[in-house]
N, C-alpha and C positions, 0 to 999 in steps of 0.2 A: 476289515477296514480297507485295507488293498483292493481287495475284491468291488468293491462298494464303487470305491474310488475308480476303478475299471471299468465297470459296468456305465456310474457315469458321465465319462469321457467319450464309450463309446456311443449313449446315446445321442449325446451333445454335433461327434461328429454327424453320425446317422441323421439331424436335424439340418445342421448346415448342408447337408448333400441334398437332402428335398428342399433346402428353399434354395438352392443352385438352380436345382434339375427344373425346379416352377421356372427359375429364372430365364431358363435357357427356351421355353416352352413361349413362355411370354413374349421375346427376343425372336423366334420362331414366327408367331404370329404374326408381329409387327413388322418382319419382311416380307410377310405374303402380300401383306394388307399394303408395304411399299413397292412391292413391287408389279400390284396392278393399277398403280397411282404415274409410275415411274413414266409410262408411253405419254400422259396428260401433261406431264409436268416437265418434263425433255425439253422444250420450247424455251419456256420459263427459265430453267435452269442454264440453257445455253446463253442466252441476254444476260443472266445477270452475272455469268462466268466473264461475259467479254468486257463487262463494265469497272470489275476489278483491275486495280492497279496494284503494282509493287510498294506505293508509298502510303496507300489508304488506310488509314489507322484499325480500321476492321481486322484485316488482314495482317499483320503483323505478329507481336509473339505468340498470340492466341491462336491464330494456324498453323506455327511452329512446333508449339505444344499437342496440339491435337494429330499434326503428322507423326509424330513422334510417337504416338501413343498407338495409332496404326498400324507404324514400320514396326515396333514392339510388339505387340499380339500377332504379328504375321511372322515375326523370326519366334516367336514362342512356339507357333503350330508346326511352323514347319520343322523347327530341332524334334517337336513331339513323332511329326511325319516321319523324318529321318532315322529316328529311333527303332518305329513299327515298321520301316523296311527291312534295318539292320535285322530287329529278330527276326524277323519273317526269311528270315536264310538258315534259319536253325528250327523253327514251328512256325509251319505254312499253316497249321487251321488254328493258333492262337493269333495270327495275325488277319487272317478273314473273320474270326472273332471283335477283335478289337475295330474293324474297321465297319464295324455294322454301324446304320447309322440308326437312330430315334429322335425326332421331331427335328431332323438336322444338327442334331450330335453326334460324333461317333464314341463310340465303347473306350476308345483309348483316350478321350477328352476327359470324359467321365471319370475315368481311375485317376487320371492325372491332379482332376482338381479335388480330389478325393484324399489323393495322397499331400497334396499341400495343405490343404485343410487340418489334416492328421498329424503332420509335422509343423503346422501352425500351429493347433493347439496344446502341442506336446513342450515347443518352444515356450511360450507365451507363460502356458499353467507351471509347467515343470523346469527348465529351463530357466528363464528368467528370473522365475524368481527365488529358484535356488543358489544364482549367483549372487541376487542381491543380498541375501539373507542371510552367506557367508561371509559377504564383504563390509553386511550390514555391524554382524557380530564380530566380525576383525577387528574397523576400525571403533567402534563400540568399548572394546576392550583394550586395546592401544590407545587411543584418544579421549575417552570419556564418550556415555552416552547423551549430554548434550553438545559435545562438537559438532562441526561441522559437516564433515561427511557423514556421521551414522544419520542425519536431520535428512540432508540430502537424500538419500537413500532412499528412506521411507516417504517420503517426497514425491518422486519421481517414479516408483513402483508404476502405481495406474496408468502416467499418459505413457508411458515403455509400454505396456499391455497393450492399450490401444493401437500403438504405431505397428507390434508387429501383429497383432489381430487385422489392422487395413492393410498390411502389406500382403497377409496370406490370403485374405478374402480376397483380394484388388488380382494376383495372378493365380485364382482357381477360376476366378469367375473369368478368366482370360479367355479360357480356354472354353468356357461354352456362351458365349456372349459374341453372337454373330452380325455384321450388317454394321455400316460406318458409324452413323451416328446412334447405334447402340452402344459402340466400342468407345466411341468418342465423349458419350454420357457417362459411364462407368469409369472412362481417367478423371473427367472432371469430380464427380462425387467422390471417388475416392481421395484427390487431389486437395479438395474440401476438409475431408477426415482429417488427412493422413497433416496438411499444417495447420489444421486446428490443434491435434494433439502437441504436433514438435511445439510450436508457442504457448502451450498450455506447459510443457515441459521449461522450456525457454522463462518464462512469467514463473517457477517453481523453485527453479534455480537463483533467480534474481531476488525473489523475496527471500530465500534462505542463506543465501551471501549476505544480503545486507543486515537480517536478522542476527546472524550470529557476529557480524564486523559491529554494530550495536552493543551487540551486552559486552562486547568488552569494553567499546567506548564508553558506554557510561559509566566504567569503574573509574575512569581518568579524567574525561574531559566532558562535560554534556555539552556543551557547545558543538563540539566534532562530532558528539553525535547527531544533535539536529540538523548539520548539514550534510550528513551521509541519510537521513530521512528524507530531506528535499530532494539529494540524485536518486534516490531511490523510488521517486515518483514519477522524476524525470524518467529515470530510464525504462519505467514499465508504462508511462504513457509512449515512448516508441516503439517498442515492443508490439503492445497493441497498435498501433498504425501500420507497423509491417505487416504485423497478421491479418488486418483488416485488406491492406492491398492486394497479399497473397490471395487470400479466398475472393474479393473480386476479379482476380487473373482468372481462377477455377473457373467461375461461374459463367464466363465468357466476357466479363466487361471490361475493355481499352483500361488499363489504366494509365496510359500515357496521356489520354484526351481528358482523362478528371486532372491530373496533376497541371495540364496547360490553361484548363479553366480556370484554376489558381490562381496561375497566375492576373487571368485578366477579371476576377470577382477579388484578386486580393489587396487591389485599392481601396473597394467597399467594403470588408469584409476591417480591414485596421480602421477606417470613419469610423463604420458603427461599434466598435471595439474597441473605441478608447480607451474607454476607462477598465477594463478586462485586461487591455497589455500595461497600463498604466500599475492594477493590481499587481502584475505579474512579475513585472523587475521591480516594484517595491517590497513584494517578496523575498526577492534574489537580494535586497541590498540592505534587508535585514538580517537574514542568513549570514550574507557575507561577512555584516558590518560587526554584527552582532553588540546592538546596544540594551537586548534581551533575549533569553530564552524560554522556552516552556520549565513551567516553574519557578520562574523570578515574579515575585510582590513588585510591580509597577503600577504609577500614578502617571493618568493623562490628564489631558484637560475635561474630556469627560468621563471619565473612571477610574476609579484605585481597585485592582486585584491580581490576581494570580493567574499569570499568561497559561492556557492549556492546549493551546493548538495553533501552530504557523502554516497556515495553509495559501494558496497556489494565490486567493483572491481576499483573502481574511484572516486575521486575527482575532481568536478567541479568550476573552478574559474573566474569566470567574469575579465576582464582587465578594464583598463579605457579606451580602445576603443573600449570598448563594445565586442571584440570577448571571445568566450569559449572555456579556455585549458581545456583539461582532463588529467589529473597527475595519473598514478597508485599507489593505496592507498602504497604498498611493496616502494616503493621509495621512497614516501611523508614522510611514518613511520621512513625513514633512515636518510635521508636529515636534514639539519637547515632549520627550518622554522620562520619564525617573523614577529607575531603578532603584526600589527599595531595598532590593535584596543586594545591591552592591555596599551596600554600610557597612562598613567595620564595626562600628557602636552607635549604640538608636540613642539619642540625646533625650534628658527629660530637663522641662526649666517649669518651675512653682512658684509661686511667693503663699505665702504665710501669713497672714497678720495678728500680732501681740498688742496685748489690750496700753492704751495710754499709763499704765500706771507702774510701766516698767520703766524702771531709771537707765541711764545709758550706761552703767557698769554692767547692768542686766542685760543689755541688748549685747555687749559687746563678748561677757562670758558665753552668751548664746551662741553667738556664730562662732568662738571659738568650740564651742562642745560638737556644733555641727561640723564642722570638717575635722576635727579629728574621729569622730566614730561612725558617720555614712560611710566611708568608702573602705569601712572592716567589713560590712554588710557582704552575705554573699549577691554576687550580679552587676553589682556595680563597678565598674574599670577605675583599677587604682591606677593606673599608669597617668591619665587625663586628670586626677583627684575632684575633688566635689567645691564648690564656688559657693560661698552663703555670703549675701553683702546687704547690709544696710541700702534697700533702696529708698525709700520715700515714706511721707507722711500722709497717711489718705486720710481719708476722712474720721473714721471710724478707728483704725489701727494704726501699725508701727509695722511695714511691709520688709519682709525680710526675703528676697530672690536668693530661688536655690536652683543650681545647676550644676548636673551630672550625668552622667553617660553608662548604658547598660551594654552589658559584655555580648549575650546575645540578643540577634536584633525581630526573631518571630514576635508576634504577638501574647504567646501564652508566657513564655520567660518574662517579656519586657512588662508586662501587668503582675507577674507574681515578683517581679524585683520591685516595681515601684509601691506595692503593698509592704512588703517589707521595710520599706524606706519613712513610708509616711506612718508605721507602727512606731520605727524608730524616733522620730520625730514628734511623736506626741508623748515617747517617754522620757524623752530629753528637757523638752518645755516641762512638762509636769515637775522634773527635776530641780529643774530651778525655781518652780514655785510659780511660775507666771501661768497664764493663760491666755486662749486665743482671741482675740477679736469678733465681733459682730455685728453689725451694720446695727447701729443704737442714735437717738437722739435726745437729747437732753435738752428741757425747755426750764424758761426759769420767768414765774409772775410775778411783775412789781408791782401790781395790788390787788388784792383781797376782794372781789366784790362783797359788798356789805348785806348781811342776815337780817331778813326781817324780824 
């Protein structure tokens, strides 16, 4: 297995050396081909040098950057240089070796990026992630494997690869990557990689803080935790605007000149945006306010159901027949809303009706039997007791209102109590021998028409 694992390392390096060595070949080329352009273009190049200013937005961090990356690959060659002088006073024909050149390489270029490549991949494969692995099992075992840091960990493995994979690639290819705006294209690309990864790392981190600060919060409060889900949107749409900025710095674009457009398109840009920032802090002043959560039974003026999602521009409510409104936050903020799920006890009110031919000692033992044994019933809240009163004489019946209150307030409790209640209720009347009402009329002829 060793062996294996050897074998494929060194192919891997042996690859990365031939797409260098193409690299450099390429790089080669592209100065020959500038440098018989160079006598045409002198002119050109002199006018538009003198046309530059110190304050012209072109010119700015982005030529800072790029000098930088110059005066870097020039003190890398030269330490290289320094180096194959120093041996070269101990083995004169390993340093005439080394200094031979190929397609405007030299020998000692070549080892060089060969040997970072080599101590790239050794870091990256072996290396890295043998620190993670012990730190991963450390705190794995110290902490629990779903804490915090074991998550992390595994987390962050890949864009770590990547960072130090563009770091080793970014100073081998230093060394055979000839000619300014060669050198100048390879910071930028790399520059690209290297804070794509850090932000992808960065964005890795932040979703696994806020995940594991979550599952505690919802053993205690959901509230607090809906509002650490709202920063946590917040803070990775910043995230991504740094990174988007960063890689526009790479790629060569001002971004000093986008951020001042800003400001003069960000008159129009809030017009046609109303209702988007109107969304936005009625968002925020739901969160804040919090007159519901995800998962509270709330009734609007156009829907009753089950809040599933607070988002940036909308609220999401499940119905009880199962479809999804989308309410804009600016409206929901404005509106009555009433929270179902804040009830203590879900109230039930009935009436009853017993037939006319119940005396009033009957009606009267009734409602005493009803409130002494509804609120034995299990689900019913004895603290509130149960209400049975003589209300009115309808038409048909002798209307008996009953009013009482269920301990829990879901739907499935509050339906299997009130079945319990109205069973009790029909064996109570049967008890006393009466019975219930039904919409009847009674007609009476005072004569007969008369039989042929």
């Amino acid at each position: 297995m060793e062996f294996k694992r050897m074998k494929t390392t060194l192919r891997n390096i042996l690859t990365a050396a031939i797409i260098a060595l193409s690299c450099a070949l390429q790089c080669a080329a592209a100065e020959t081909a500038q440098a018989a352009n160079a006598a045409e273009d002198a002119p050109k190049a002199q006018a538009a040098e003198a046309k530059k200013t110190p304050d012209s937005p072109s010119f700015g961090d982005i030529e800072k950057m790029d000098k930088e990356a110059l005066n870097h690959a020039r003190n890398l060659r030269q330490k290289l240089e320094a180096y194959v002088e120093d041996l070269g006073k101990t083995s004169p024909k390993t340093v005439e070796f080394l200094r031979q050149r190929y397609f405007g390489v030299s020998v000692a270029q070549c080892v060089a990026a060969l040997g970072i490549l080599l101590t790239t991949v050794v870091v990256a494969k072996y290396g890295l992630n043998f620190v993670i692995s012990r730190l991963s099992a450390f705190s794995a075992k110290t902490l629990g494997e779903n804490a915090f840091m074991p998550t992390l960990l595994a987390q962050i493995r890949r864009p770590l690869n990547v960072i130090a994979a563009v770091l080793g690639i970014y100073f081998a290819a230093t060394f055979l990557v000839h000619g300014t705006s060669n050198v100048i294209l390879l910071s930028r690309a790399a520059g690209i990689v290297f804070w794509t990864a850090v932000f992808w790392c960065v964005g890795l981190i932040s979703d696994t803080f806020f995940m594991s600060a979550s599952k505690r919060l919802k053993k205690s409060t959901a509230t607090t935790a809906n509002l650490l889900d709202f920063i946590r949107r917040v803070v990775k749409f910043f995230i991504y605007i740094i990174a988007l900025l960063s890689i526009l710095t790479n790629f060569g674009i001002n971004v000093n000149t986008i951020i001042a457009s800003l400001g003069i398109g960000g008159m129009a840009l809030a017009f046609a945006s109303q209702d988007t920032i109107a969304n936005f802090f009625g968002s925020v002043s739901i969160i804040l306010d919090r007159p519901f959560i995800v998962g509270d039974l709330v009734k609007t003026s156009s829907c009753e159901g089950t809040v599933e999602a607070i988002g940036f521009r909308s609220t999401r409510i499940r119905t009880a027949a199962k479809t999804l409104v989308t309410i804009p936050n600016s409206g929901l903020a404005k509106e009555a809303v009433e929270n179902l799920s804040k009830r203590p006890s879900r109230k039930v009110a009935q009436t009853i009706g017993i037939t006319y031919s119940a005396t009033a000692d009957d009606m009267e033992a009734l409602m005493s039997d009803l409130r002494a044994k509804l609120p034995k019933i299990e689900g019913v809240a004895k603290n509130t007791g149960v209400s049975a009163e003589f209300s009115d004489f309808a038409d048909s019946s002798l209307n008996i209102e009953i009013v009482y209150y269920t301990i829990k307030t879901d739907r499935a409790n509050y339906m299997a109590t009130r079945r319990r209640v109205n069973l009790e209720i029909m064996r109570i009347v049967a008890a006393r021998g009466l019975s219930f009402a039904f919409p009847s009329m009674s007609m009476y002829v005072e004569t007969m028409p008369k039989q042929n």
